[in-house]
N, C-alpha and C positions, 0 to 999 in steps of 0.2 A: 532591695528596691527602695526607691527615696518615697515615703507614703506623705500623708498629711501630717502635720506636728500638732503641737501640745498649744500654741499661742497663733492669735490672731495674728495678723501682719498689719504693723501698722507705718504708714508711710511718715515718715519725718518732711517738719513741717516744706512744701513744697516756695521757693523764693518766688516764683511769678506767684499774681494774683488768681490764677485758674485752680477751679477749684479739683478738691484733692479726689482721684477716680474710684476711693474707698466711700468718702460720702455721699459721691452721685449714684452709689449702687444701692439695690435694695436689700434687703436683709436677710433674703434667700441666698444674696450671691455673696453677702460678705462671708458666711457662712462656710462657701465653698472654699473661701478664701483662708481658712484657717491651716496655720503648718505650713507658711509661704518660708519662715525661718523656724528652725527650732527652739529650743528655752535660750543653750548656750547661748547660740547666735543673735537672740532676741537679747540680750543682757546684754552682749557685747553692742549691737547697735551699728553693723559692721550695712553699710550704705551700698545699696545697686549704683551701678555707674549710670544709668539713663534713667532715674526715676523722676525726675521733674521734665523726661522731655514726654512729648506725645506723638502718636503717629497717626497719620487719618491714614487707613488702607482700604483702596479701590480696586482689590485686585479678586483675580478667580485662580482654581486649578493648585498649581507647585509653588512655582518661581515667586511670585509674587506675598500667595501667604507664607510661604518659609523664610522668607526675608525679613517679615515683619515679627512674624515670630520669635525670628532669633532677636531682634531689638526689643521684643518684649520680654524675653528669656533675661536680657539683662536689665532690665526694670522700665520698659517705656510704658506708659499708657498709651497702647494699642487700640485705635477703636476702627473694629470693619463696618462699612458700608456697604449694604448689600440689597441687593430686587427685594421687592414686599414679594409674599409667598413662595419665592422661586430660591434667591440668593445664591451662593456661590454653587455654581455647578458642580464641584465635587461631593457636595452634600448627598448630590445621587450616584455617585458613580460605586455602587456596589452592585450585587454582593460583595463581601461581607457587610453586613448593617452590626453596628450597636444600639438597639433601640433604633430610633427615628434617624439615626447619624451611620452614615459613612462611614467605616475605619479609615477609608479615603481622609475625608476629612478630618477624623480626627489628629492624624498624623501631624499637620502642619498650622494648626489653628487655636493650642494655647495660651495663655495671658493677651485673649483677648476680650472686649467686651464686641458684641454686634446692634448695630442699629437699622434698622430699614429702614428706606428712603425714596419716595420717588421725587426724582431730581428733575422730571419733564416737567413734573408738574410747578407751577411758581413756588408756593411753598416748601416744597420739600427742594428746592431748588435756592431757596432764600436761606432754608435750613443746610444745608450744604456747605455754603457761603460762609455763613457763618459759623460751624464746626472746624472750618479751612482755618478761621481768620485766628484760630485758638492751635494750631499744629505747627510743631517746628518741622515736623517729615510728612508729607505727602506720596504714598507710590500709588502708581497709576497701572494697569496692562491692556490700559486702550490704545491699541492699532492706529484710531483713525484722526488724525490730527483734525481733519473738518469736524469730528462728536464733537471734539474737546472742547472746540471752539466754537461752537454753537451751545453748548452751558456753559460755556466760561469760567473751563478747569482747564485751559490748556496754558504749558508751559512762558509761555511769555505772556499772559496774561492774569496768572495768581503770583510768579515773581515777580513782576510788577507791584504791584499790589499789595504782597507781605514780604519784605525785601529780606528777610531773614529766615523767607522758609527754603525748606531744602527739598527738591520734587524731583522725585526719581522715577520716571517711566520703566518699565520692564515688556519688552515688545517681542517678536521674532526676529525682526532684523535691525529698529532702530527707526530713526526720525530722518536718516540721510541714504542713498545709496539707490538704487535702480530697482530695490527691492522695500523699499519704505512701505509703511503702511499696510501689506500683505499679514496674512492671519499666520503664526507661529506656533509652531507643533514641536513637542521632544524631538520625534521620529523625524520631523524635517529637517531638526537642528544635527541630531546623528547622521545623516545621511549625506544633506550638503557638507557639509565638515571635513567628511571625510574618514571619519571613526568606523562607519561601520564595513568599512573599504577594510581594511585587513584585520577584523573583530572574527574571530570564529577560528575552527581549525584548516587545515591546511586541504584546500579542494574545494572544501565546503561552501557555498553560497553568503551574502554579508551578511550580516547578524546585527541584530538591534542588542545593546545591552540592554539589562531587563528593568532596570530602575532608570528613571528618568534625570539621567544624567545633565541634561543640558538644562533643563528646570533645576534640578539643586544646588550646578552650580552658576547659574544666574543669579539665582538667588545668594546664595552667599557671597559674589563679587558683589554685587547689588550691596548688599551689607556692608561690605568693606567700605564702599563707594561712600555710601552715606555716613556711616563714621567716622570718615577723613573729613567728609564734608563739614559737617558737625565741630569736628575741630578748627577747621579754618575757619569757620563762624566767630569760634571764638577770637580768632584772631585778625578777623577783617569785619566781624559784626554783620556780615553780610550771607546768604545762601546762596544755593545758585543750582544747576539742572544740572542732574544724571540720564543718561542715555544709555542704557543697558538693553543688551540683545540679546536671544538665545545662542544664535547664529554664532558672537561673538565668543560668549562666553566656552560654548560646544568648541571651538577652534583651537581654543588657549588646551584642551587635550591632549593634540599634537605631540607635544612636549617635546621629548625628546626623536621622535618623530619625525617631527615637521623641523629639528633645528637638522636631522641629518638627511634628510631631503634638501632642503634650502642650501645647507654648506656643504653638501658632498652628493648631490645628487643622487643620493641611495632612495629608492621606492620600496615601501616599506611591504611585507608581507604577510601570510597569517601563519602566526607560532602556536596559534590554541593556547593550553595551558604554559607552551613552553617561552621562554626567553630568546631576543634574538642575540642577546651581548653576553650571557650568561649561561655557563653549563657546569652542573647540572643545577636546573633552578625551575622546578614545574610538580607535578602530579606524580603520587606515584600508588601502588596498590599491596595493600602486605597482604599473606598467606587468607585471612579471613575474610579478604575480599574489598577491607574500609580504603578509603583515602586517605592519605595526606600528600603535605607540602614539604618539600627540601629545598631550601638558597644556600650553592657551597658559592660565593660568591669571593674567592681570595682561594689565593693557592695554601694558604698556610690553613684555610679550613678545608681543603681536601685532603691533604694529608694525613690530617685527625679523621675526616672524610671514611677513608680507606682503613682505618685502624679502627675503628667501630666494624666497618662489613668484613674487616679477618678479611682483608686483599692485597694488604700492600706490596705483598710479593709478587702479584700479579699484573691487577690493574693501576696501584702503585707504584710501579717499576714499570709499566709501561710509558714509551718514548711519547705515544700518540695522544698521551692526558696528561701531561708533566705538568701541562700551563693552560690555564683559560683559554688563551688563542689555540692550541692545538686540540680542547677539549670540542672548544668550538668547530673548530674545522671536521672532526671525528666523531660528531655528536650521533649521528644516524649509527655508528658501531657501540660506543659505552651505553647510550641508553638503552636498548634493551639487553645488554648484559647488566646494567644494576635492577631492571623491575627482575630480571630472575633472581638476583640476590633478594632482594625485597621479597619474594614470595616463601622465604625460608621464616620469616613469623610473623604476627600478627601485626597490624598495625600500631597500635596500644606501645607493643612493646619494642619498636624500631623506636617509638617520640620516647620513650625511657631511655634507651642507647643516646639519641642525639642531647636528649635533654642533658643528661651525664656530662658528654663529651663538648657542650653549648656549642651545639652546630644550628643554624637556624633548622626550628622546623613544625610545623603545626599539623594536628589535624584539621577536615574540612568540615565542619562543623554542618548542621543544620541550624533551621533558624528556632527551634524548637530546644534545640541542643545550645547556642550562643547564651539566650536570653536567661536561661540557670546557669551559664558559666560562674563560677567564680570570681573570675575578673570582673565581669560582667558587673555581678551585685557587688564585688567589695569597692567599685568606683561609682556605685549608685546611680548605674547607666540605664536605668528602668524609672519613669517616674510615673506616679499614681496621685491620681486630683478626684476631689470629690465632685462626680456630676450629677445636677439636678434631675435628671430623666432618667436615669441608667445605674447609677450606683458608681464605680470606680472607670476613670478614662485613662488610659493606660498609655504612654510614646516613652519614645527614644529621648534618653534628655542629649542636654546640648551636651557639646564634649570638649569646651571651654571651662579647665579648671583654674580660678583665680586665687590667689591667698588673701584677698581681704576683701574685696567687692565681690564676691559670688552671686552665680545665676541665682535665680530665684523663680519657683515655680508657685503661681500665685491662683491662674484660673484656668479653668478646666476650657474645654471649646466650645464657644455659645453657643446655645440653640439660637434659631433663627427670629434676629428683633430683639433678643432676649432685654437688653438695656436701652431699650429704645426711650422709651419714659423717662429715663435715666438723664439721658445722655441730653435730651430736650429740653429738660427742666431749670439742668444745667446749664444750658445756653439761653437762659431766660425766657423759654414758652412757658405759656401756662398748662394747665390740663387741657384746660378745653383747646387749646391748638392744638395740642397733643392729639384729642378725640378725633379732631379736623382731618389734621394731616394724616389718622390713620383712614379716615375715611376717602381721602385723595388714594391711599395706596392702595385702597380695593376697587375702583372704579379704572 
């Protein structure tokens, strides 16, 4: 597991004049910040790819902070804006808690710092403005294009205004369409989509996947979006508006799917575990009862296939499996003559036969069982930050490996306001506005 290291992380010196997000922090949280690089990588001096940009993030829930996250995974100064005592509604969305936080939230809310804000009010509304006028990235997950534009964070009104920022909304449907402006839910985006239309096994009612698929990948197109942006900045010196949807993003699923419905009018069905273009390629159960996975996906890995399960005399020689297409055609007859082979040893010991013979094949892991994987820790896919409330904050790191810019895991997930002082001070308030505008966010 990747822990905290041995050296402080210190940022090299940033080219614009905004000041560096290590000195606007207090001394608690530089603190956390230690082990953002290790010795080697600290002596080498090896540079995040976004560390002189910043992100101001308005968002709540998935989509939104996982987007931002991941631009702070590779070195943005991330700072969220959030309700005075309420903040990002995942903050509550447990059980489980760690301490006062959400696992919820913890998940998706890394190298960032948090500020509270109220924005109704003038002041913290002046302060907003001003936090903006210091951001090359803006995302937003307001729905209502009349909010936006009554404080005057809506998209043609701070591009206007900072002609080099880059403002990426994250919505349910988007800024255009018969369905604009409408509140956006995972489950809405699985369901209009069309996903959960043939999700599940065969008879069986739709089925929601169980992670929020169209929030992660919002968010990561989102991502995309905004780092192409980023780059044409540099090449047109200009920003410009992102429009990201759940809707959208949930569609692009389809894949293969939706391109053989579209070009061949095939309506797709539900296979469960199984494959519709591929056999055998699904679930299977050894003598002991465990799962796994088999992909014979080519005819020359069936062959080997069959010489693992001692059959080729049988169902290797048979005319009705010779070829994918007829395996396919005959599927409802081979597969349950191979889970009766399968039931002849354990599971354990079929992944040792395949493994031998490199036939694809896994076991089904648990999530208890992945995160000690081997793989797992020797690609340092567990990261551990030190947090001020609770001791160690534990997520999934990103799973972008670079050879010379690597992620960088710098701050653990705010507590709520955490750098508010911070972030103010920075933006030339004094204390006593500081004092002010906290007292504006309790009334």
């Amino acid at each position: 597991m990747r822990k905290n290291c041995c050296v402080e992380f210190r940022p090299r010196e940033a080219k614009s004049t905004r000041a560096s997000p290590v000195e606007t922090l207090p001394t608690s949280t530089k603190i956390s910040m230690r082990g953002a690089l290790c010795c080697e990588c600290y002596n080498r001096r090896v540079n995040t790819i976004l560390e002189t940009i910043r992100v101001v993030e308005l968002t709540e829930a998935l989509a939104g902070p996982y987007c931002a996250m991941m631009l702070g995974d590779l070195g943005a100064d991330v700072i969220k804006v959030e309700r005075p005592g309420v903040g990002d509604q995942s903050r509550g969305w447990g059980p489980p808690y760690v301490g006062s936080e959400s696992a919820y939230y913890l998940a998706t809310n890394r190298n960032k710092r948090s500020i509270t804000l109220n924005y109704d009010h003038p002041r913290g509304a002046d302060a907003l403005q001003k936090l903006l006028s210091t951001a090359d990235v803006f995302i937003s997950n307001q729905p209502s294009i009349a909010s936006l534009r009554k404080r005057g964070i809506d998209p043609d009104t701070l591009c206007a205004k900072h002609s080099r920022l880059i403002y990426c909304s994250i919505t349910g449907y988007g800024f255009t369409g018969p369905k604009a402006g409408m509140p956006g839910y995972d489950i809405l985006a699985q369901a209009e989509a069309g996903v959960m239309s043939f999700t599940g096994e065969p008879g069986s009612g739709p089925l929601r996947y169980p992670i929020a698929i169209a929030d992660m990948t919002c968010g990561m197109y989102a991502a995309m979006g905004i780092l192409a942006a980023l780059f044409s900045r540099e090449k047109t010196g200009r920003g410009q508006f992102i429009d990201m949807a759940l809707f959208d993003s949930q569609l692009t699923w389809l894949a293969n799917v939706g391109s053989s419905y579209l070009n061949a009018n095939a309506v797709p069905k539900k296979w469960g575990n199984a494959h519709p273009n591929i056999v055998p390629y699904e679930a299977c159960r050894g003598s002991d009862d465990k799962y796994f996975v088999v992909g014979v996906g080519t005819d020359a890995l069936w062959k080997r296939f069959v010489q693992v399960l001692g059959v080729e005399g049988s169902l290797g020689s048979d005319e009705r499996f010779q070829t994918n297409a007829q395996r396919i055609k005959h599927r409802e007859i081979l597969l349950p003559l191979l889970q009766n082979i399968f039931r002849a040893y354990p599971a354990a010991a079929w992944l040792e036969k395949f493994s031998a013979a490199e036939i694809p094949a896994a076991p089904i892991n648990t999530v208890a069982e992945v995160v000690e994987d081997a793989q797992t820790r020797s690609r340092g896919s567990i990261v551990e930050l030190e947090h001020p409330a609770f001791g160690t904050a534990k997520s999934i790191a990103n799973p972008i490996r670079f050879s010379n810019t690597p992620v960088s895991y710098r701050l653990p997930p705010p507590l709520l306001g955490e750098h508010t002082s911070a972030i103010l001070q920075s933006l030339g308030y004094s204390a006593e506005d500081v004092r002010a505008m906290a007292a504006d966010s309790a009334t």
